[in-house]
ZAFIZA-622341 format. One record per residue: y, z negated, x negated of N, C-alpha, C, O, CB in turn. Coordinates in nm, 2 decimals, decimal comma, always signed. Glycine has a CB too. Layout:
N
     n.c2     n.c3     n.c1    ca.c2    ca.c3    ca.c1     c.c2     c.c3     c.c1     o.c2     o.c3     o.c1    cb.c2    cb.c3    cb.c1
        Y        Z        X        Y        Z        X        Y        Z        X        Y        Z        X        Y        Z        X
...
END
This chain:
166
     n.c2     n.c3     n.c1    ca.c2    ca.c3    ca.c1     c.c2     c.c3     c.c1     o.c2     o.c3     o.c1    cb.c2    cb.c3    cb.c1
    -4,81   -22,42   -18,81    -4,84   -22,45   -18,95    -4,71   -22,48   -19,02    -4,63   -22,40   -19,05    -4,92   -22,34   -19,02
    -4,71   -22,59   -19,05    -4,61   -22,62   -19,20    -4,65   -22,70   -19,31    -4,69   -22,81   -19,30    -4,48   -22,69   -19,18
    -4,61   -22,60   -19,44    -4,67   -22,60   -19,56    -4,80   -22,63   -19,56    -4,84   -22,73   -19,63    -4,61   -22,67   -19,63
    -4,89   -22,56   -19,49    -5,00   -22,52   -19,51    -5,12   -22,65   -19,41    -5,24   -22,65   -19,39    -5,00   -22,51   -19,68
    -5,00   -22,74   -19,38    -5,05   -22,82   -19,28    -5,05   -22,79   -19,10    -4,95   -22,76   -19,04    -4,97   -22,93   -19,30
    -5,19   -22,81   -19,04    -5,19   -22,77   -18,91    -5,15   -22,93   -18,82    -5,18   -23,05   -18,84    -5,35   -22,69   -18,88
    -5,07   -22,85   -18,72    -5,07   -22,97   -18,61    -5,16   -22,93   -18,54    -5,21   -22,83   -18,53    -4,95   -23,00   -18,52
    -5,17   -23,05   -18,46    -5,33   -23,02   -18,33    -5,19   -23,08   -18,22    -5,14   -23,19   -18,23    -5,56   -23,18   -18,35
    -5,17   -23,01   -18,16    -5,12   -23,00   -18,00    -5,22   -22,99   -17,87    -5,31   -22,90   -17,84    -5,04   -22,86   -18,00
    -5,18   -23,13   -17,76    -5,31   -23,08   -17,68    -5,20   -23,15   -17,55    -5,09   -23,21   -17,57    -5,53   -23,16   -17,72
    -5,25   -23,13   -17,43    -5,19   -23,20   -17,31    -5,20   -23,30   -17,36    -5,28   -23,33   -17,45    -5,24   -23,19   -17,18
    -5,09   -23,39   -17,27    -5,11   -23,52   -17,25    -5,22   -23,59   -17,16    -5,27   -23,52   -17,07    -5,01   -23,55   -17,23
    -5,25   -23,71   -17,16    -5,38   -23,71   -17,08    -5,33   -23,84   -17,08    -5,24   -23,89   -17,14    -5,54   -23,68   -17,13
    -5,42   -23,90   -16,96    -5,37   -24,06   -16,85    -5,44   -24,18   -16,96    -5,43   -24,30   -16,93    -5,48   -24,08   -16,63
    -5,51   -24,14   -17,09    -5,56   -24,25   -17,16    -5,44   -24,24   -17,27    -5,42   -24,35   -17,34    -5,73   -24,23   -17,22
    -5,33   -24,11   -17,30    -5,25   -24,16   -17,40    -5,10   -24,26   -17,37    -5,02   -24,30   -17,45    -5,22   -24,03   -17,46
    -5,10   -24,27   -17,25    -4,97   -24,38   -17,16    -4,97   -24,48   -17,26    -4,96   -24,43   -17,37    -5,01   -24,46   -16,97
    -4,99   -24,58   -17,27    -4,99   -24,69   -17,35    -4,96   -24,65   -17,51    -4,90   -24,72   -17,59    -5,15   -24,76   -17,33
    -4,99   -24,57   -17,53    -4,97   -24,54   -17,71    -4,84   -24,46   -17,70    -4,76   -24,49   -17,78    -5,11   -24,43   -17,80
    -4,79   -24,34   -17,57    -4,70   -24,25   -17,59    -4,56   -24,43   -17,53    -4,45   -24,46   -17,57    -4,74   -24,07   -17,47
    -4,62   -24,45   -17,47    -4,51   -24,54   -17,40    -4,47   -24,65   -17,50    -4,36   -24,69   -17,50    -4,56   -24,62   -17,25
    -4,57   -24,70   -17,60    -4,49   -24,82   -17,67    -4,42   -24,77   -17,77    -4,32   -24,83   -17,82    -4,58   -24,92   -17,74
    -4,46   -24,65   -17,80    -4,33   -24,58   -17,92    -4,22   -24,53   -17,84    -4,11   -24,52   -17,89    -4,38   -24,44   -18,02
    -4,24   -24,49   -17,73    -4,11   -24,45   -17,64    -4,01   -24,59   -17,60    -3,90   -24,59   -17,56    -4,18   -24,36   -17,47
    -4,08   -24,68   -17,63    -4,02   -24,84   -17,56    -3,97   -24,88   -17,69    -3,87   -24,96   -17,69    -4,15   -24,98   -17,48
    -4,02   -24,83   -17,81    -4,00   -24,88   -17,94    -3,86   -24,80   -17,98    -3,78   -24,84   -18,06    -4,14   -24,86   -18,04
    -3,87   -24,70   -17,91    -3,70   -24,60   -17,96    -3,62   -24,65   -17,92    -3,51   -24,66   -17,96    -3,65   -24,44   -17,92
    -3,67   -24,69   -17,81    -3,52   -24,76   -17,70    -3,49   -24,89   -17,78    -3,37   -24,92   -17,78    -3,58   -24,83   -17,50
    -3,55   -24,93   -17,82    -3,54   -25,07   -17,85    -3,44   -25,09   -17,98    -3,36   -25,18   -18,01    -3,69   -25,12   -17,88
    -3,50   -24,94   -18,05    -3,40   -24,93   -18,17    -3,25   -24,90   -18,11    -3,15   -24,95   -18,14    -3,44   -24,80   -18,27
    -3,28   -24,78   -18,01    -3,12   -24,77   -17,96    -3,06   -24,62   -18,01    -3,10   -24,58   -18,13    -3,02   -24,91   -18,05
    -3,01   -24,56   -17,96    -2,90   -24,41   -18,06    -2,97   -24,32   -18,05    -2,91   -24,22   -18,07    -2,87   -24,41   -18,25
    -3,11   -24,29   -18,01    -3,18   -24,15   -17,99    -3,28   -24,13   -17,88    -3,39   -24,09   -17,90    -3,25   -24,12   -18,11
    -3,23   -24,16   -17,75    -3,26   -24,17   -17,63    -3,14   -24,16   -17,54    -3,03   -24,19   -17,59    -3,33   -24,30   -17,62
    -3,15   -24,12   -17,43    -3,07   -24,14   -17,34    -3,17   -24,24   -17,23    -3,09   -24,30   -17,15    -3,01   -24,00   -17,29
    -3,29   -24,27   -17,22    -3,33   -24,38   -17,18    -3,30   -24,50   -17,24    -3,33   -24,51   -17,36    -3,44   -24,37   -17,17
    -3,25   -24,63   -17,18    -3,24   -24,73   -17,19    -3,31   -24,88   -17,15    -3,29   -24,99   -17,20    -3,17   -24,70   -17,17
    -3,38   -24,83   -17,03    -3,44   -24,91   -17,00    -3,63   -24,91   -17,02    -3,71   -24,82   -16,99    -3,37   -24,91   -16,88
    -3,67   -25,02   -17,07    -3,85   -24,95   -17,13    -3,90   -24,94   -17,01    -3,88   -25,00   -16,91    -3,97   -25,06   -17,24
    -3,98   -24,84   -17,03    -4,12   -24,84   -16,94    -4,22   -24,87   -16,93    -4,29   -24,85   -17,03    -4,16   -24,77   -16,92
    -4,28   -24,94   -16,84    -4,44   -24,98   -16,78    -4,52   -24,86   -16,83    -4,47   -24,77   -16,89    -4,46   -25,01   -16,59
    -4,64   -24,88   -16,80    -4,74   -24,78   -16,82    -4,72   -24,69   -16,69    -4,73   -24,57   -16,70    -4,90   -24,85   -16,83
    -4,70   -24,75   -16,56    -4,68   -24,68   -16,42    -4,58   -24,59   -16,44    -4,59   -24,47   -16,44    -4,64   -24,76   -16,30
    -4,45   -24,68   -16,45    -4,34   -24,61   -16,47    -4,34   -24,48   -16,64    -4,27   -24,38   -16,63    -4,22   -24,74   -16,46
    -4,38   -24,50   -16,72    -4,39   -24,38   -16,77    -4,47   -24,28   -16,69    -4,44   -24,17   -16,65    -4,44   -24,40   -16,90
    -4,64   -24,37   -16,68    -4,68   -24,17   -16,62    -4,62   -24,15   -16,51    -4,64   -24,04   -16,46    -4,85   -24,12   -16,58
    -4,56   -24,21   -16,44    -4,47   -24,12   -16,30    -4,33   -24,02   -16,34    -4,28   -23,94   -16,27    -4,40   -24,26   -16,18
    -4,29   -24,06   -16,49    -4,19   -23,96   -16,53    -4,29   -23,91   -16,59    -4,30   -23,81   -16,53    -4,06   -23,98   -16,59
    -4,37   -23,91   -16,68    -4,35   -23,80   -16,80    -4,50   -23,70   -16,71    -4,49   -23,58   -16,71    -4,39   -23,88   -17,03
    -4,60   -23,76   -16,65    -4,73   -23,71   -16,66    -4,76   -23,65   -16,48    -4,82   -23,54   -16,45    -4,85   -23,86   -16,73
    -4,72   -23,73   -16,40    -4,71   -23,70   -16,27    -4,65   -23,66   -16,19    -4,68   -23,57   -16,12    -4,73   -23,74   -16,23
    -4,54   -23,75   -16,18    -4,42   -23,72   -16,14    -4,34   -23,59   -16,03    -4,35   -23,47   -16,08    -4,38   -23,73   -16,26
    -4,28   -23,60   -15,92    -4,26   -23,48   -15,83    -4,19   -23,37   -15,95    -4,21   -23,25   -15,92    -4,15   -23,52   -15,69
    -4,14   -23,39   -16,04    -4,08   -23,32   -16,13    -4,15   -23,25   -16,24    -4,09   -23,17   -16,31    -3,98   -23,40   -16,17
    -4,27   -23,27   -16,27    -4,41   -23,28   -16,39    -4,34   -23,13   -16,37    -4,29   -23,07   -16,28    -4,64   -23,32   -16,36
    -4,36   -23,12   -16,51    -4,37   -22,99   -16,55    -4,48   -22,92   -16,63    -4,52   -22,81   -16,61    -4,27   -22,95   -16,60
    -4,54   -23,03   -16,78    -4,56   -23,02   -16,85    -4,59   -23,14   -16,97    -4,47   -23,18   -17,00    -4,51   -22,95   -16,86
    -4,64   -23,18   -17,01    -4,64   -23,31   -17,14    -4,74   -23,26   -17,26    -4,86   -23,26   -17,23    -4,71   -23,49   -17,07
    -4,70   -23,23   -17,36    -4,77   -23,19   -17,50    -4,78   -23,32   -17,57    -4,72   -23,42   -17,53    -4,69   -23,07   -17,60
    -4,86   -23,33   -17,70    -4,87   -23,43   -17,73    -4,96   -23,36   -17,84    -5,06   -23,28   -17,83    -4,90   -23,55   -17,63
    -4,88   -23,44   -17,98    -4,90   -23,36   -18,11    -4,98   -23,51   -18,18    -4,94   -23,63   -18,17    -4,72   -23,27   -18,19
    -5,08   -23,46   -18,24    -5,14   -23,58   -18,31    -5,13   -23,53   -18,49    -5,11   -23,43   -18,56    -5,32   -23,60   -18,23
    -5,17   -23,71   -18,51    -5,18   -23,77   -18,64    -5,27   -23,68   -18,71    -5,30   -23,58   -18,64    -5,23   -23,92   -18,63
    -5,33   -23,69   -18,86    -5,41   -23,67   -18,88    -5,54   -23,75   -18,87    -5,64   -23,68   -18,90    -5,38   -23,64   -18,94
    -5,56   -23,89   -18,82    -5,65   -23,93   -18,74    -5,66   -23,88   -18,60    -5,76   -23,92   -18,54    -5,66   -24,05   -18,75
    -5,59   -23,81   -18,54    -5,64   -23,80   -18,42    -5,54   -23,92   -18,31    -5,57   -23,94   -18,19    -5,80   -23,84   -18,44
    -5,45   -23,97   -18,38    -5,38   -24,05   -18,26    -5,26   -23,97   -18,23    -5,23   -23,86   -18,29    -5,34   -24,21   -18,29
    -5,18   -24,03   -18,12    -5,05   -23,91   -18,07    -4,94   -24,00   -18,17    -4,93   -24,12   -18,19    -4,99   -23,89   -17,84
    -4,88   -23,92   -18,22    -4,75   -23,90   -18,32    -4,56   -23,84   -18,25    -4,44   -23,84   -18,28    -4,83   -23,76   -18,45
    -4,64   -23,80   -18,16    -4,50   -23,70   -18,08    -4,52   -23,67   -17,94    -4,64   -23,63   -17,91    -4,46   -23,54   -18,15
    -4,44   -23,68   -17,86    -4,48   -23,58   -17,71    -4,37   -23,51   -17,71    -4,28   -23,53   -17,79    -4,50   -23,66   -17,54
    -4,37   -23,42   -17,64    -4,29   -23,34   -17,54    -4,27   -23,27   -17,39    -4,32   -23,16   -17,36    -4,29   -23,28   -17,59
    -4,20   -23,36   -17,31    -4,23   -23,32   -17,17    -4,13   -23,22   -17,10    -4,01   -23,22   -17,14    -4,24   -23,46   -17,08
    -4,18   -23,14   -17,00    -4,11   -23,06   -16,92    -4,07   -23,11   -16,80    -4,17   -23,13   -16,73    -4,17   -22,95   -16,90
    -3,95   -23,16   -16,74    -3,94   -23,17   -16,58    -3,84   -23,12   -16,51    -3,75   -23,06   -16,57    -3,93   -23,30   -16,54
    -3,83   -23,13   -16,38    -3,75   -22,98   -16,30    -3,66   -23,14   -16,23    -3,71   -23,25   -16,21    -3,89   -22,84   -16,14
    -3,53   -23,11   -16,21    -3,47   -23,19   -16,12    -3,35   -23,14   -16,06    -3,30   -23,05   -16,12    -3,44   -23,30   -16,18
    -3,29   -23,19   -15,95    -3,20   -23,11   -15,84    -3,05   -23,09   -15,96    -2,95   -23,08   -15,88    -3,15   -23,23   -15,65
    -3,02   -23,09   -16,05    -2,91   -23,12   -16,09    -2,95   -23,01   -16,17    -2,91   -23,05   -16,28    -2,85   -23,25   -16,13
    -3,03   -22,86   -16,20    -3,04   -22,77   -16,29    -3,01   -22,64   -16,24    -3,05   -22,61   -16,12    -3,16   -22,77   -16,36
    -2,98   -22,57   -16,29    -3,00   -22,41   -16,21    -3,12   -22,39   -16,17    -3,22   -22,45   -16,22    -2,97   -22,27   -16,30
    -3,12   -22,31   -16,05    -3,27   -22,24   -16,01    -3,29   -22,16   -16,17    -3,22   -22,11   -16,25    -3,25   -22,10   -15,84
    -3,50   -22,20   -16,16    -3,50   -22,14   -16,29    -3,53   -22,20   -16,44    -3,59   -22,14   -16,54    -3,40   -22,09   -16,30
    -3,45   -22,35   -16,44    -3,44   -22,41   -16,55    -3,49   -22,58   -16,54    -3,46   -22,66   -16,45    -3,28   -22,39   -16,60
    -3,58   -22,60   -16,64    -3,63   -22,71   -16,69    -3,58   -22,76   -16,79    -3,53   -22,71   -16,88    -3,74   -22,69   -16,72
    -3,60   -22,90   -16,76    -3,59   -22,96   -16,86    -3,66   -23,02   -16,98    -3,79   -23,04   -16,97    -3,55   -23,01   -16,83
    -3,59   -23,05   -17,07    -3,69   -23,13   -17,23    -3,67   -23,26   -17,23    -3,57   -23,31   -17,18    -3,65   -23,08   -17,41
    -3,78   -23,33   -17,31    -3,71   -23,39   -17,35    -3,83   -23,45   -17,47    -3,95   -23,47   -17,43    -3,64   -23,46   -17,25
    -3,80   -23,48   -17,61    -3,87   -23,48   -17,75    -3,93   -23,65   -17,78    -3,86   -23,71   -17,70    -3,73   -23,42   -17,88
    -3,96   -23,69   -17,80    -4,04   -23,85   -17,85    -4,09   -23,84   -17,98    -4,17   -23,74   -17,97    -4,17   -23,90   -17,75
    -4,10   -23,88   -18,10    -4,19   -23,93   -18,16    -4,18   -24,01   -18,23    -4,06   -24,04   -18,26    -4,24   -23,86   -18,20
    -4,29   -24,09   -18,29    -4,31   -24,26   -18,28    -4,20   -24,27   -18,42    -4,20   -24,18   -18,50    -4,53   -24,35   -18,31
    -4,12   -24,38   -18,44    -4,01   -24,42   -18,53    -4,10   -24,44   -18,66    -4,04   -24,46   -18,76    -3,93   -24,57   -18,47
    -4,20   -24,43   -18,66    -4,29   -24,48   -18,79    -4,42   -24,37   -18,84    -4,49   -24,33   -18,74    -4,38   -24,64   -18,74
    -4,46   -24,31   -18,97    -4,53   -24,24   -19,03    -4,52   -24,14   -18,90    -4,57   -24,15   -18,79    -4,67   -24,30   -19,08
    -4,42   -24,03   -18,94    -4,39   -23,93   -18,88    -4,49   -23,83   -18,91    -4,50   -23,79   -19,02    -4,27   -23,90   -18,89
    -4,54   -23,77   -18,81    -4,63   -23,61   -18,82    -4,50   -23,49   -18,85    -4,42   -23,44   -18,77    -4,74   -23,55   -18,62
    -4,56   -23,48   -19,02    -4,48   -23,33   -19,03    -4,50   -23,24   -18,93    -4,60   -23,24   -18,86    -4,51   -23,25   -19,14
    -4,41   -23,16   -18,92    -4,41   -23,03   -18,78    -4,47   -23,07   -18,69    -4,55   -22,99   -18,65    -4,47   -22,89   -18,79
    -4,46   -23,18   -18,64    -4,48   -23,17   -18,46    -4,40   -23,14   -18,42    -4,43   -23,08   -18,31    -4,51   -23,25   -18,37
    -4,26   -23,17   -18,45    -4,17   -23,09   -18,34    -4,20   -22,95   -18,29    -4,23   -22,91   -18,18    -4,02   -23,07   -18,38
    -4,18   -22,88   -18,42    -4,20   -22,70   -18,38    -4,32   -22,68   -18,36    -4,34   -22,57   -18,31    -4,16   -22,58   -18,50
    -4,46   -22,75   -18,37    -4,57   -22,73   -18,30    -4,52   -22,74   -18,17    -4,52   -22,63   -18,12    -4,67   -22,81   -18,32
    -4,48   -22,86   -18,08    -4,48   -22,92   -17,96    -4,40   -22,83   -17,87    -4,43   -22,82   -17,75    -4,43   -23,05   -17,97
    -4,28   -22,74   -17,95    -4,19   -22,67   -17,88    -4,22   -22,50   -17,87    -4,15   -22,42   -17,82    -4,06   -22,72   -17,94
    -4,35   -22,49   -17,95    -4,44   -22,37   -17,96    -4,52   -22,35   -17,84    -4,51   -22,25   -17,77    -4,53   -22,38   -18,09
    -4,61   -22,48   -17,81    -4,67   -22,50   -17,69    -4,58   -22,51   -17,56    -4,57   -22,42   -17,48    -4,75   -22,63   -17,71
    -4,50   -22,61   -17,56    -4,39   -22,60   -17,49    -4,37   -22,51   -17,40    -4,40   -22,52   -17,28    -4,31   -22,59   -17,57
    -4,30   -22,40   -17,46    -4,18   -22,29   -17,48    -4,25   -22,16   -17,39    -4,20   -22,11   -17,29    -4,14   -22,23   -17,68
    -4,41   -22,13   -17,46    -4,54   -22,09   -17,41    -4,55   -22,13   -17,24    -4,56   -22,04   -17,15    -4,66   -22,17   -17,51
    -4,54   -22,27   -17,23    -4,58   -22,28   -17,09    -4,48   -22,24   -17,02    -4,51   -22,16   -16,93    -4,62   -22,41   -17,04
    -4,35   -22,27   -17,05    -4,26   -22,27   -16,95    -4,22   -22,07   -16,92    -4,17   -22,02   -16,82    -4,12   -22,38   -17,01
    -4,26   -22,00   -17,06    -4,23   -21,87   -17,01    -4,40   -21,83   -16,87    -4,41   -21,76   -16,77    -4,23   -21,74   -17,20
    -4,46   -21,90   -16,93    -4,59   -21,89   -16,82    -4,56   -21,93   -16,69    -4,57   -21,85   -16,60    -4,73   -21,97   -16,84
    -4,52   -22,04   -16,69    -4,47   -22,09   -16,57    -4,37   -22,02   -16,47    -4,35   -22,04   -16,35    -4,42   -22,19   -16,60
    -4,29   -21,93   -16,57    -4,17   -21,80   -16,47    -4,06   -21,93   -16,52    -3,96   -21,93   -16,43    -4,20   -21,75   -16,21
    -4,05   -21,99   -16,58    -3,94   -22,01   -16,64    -3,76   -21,95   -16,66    -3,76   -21,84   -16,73    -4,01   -22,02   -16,73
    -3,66   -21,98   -16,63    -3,59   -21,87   -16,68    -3,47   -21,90   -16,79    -3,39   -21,82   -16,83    -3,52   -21,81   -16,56
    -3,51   -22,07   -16,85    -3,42   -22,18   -16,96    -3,48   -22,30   -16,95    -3,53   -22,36   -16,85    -3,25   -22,21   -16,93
    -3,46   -22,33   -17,10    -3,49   -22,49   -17,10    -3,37   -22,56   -17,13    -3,30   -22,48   -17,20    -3,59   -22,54   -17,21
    -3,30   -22,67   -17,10    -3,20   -22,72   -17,11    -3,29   -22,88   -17,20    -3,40   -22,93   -17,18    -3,11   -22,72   -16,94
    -3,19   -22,91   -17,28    -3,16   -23,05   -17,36    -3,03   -23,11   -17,35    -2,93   -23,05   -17,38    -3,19   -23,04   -17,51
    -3,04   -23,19   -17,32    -2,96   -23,32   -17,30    -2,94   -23,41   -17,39    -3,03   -23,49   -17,39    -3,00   -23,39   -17,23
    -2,85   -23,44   -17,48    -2,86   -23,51   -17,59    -2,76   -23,62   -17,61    -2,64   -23,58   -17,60    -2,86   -23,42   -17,69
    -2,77   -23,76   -17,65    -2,63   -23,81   -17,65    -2,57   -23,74   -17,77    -2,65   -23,70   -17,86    -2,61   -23,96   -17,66
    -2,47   -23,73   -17,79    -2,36   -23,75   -17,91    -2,37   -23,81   -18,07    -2,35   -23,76   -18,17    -2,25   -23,83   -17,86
    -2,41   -23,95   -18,04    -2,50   -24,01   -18,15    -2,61   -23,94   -18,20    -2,62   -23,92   -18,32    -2,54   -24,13   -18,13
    -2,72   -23,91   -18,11    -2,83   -23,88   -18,20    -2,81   -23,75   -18,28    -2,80   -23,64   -18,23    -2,97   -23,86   -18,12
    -2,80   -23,76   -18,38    -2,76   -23,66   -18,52    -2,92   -23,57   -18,50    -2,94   -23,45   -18,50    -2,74   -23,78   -18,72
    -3,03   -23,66   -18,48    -3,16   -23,61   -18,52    -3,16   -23,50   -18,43    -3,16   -23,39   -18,48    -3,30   -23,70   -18,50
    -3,15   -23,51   -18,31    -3,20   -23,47   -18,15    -3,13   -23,31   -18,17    -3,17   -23,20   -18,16    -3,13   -23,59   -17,99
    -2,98   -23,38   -18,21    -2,87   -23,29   -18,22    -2,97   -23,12   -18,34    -2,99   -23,00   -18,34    -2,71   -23,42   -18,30
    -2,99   -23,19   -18,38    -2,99   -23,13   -18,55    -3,13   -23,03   -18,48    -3,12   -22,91   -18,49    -3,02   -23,28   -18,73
    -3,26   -23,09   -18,42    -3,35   -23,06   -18,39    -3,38   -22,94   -18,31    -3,47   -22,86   -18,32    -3,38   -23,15   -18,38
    -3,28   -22,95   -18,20    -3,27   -22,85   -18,06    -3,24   -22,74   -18,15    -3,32   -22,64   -18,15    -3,13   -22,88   -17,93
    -3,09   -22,75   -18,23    -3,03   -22,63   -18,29    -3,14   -22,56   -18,32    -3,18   -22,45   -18,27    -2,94   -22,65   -18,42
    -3,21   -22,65   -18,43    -3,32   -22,55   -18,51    -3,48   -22,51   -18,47    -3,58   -22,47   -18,53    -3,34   -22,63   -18,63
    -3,44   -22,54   -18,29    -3,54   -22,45   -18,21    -3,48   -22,37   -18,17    -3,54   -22,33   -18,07    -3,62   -22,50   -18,11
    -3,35   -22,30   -18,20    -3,29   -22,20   -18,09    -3,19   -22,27   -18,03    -3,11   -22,18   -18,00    -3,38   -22,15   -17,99
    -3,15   -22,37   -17,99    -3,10   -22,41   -17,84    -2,98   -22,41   -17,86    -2,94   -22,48   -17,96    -3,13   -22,54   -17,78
    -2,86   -22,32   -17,76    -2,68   -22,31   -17,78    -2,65   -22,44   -17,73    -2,74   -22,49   -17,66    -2,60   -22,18   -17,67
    -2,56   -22,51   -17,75    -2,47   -22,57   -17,70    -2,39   -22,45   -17,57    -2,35   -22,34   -17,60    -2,39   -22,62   -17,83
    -2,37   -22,55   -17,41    -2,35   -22,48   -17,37    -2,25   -22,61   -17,21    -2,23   -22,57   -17,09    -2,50   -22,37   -17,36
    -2,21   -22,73   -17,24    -2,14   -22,81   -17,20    -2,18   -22,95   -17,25    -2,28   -23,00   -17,30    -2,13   -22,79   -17,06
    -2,02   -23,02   -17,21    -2,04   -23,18   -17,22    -2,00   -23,20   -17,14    -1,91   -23,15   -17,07    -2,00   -23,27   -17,32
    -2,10   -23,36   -17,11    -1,99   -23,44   -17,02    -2,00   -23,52   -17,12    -2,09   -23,55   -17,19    -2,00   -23,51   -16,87
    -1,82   -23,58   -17,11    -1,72   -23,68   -17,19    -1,77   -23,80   -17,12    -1,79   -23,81   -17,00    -1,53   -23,65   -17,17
    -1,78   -23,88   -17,21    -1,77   -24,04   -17,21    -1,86   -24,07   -17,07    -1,80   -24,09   -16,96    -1,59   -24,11   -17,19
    -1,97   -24,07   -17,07    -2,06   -24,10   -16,97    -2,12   -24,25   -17,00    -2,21   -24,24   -17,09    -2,16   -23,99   -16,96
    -2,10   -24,36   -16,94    -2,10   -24,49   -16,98    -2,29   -24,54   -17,02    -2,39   -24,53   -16,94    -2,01   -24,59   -16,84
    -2,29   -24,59   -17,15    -2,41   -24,64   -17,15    -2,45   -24,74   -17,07    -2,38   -24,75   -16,97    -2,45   -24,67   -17,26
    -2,55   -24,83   -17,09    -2,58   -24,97   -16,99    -2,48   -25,12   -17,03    -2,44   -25,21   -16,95    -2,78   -25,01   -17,02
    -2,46   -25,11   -17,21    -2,37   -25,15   -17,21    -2,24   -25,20   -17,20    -2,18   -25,31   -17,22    -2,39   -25,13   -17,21
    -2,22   -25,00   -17,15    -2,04   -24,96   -17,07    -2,00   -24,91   -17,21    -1,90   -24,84   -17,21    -1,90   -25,14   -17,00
    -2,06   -24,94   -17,31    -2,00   -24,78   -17,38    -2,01   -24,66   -17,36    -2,12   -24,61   -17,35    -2,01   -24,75   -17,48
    -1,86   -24,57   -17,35    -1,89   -24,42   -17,33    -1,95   -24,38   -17,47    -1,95   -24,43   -17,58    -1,75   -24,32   -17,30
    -2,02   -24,25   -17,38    -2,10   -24,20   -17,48    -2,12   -24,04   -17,44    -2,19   -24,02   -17,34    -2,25   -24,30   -17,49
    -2,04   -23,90   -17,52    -2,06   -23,78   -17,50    -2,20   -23,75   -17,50    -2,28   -23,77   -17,60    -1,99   -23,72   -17,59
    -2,24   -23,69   -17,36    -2,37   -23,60   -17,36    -2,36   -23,46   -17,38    -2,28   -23,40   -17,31    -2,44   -23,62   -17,24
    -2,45   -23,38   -17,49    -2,41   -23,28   -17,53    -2,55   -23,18   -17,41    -2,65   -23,23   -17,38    -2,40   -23,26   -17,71
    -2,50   -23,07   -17,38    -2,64   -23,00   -17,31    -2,65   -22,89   -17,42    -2,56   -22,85   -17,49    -2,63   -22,93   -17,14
    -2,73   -22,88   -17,42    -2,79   -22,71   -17,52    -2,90   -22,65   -17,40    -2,95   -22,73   -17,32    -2,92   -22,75   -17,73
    -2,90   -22,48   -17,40    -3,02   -22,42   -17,34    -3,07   -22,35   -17,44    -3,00   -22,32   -17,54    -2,99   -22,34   -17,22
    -3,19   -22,31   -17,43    -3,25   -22,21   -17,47    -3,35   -22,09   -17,37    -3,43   -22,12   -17,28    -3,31   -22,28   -17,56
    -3,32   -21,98   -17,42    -3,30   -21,91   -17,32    -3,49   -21,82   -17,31    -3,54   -21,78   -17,41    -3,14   -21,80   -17,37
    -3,55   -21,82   -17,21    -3,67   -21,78   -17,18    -3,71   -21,63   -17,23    -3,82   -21,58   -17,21    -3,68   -21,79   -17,04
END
């Protein structure tokens, strides 16, 4: 609940691909608050966010009509400590749903301590001020960078990691 407004948080499901993917293709497109760069198909999203050998989890916070406004997915990959998952936040560039973030990371946070979880890690570039600003104010330390990691571009670009701890 914020200010007296409820979010509706529910799994993600194989009919929301197309709505979660054109706002996810639509961030990229803007540029600065993604570390994805390249857009995704309908395949290629649900094989990261929904299926994927790595699935951990996908929330998905709706509008007040009832359409999705935000996701949030969990996935496991060889480059984390035993123990730790990863995040990663979406929501659509246009008529933003107050508090879905801290809904999404309520549900979230919930699975991954269910799951035997033992940290969530975020990944953030350097530019995104939002992403940056957002992790903080779920909890998450800053806890390494890597320096100048080249966009598609070939501009470097500092990736910051934050955890938050289970």
């Amino acid at each position: 609940m914020v200010d007296n407004v409820t979010v509706h948080v529910r799994q993600a499901r194989a009919e929301d691909v197309p709505t979660l993917r054109a706002f996810l293709n639509e961030i990229i497109r803007i540029g600065g608050t993604t570390a994805h760069e390249t857009p995704f198909t309908d395949e290629s999203f649900a094989a990261h966010f929904l299926n994927g050998p790595g699935f951990v989890s996908c929330y998905v916070a709706e509008d007040a009509d009832g359409r999705p406004g935000a996701f949030q997915g969990l996935e496991r990959w060889d480059g984390l400590p035993d123990g730790w998952v990863d995040i990663g936040t979406f929501a659509r560039p246009y008529a933003k749903v107050r508090g879905a973030g801290t809904a999404l990371f309520a549900a979230t946070k919930a699975h991954a301590r269910a799951a035997g979880f033992k940290a969530i890690n975020a990944t953030i570039r350097a530019d995104n001020s939002g992403g940056l600003a957002y992790y903080a104010k779920m909890g998450f330390v800053d806890y390494k960078v890597e320096k100048a990691v080249p966009l598609k571009d070939g501009r470097p670009m500092d990736r910051i990691s934050k955890r938050y701890l289970l």
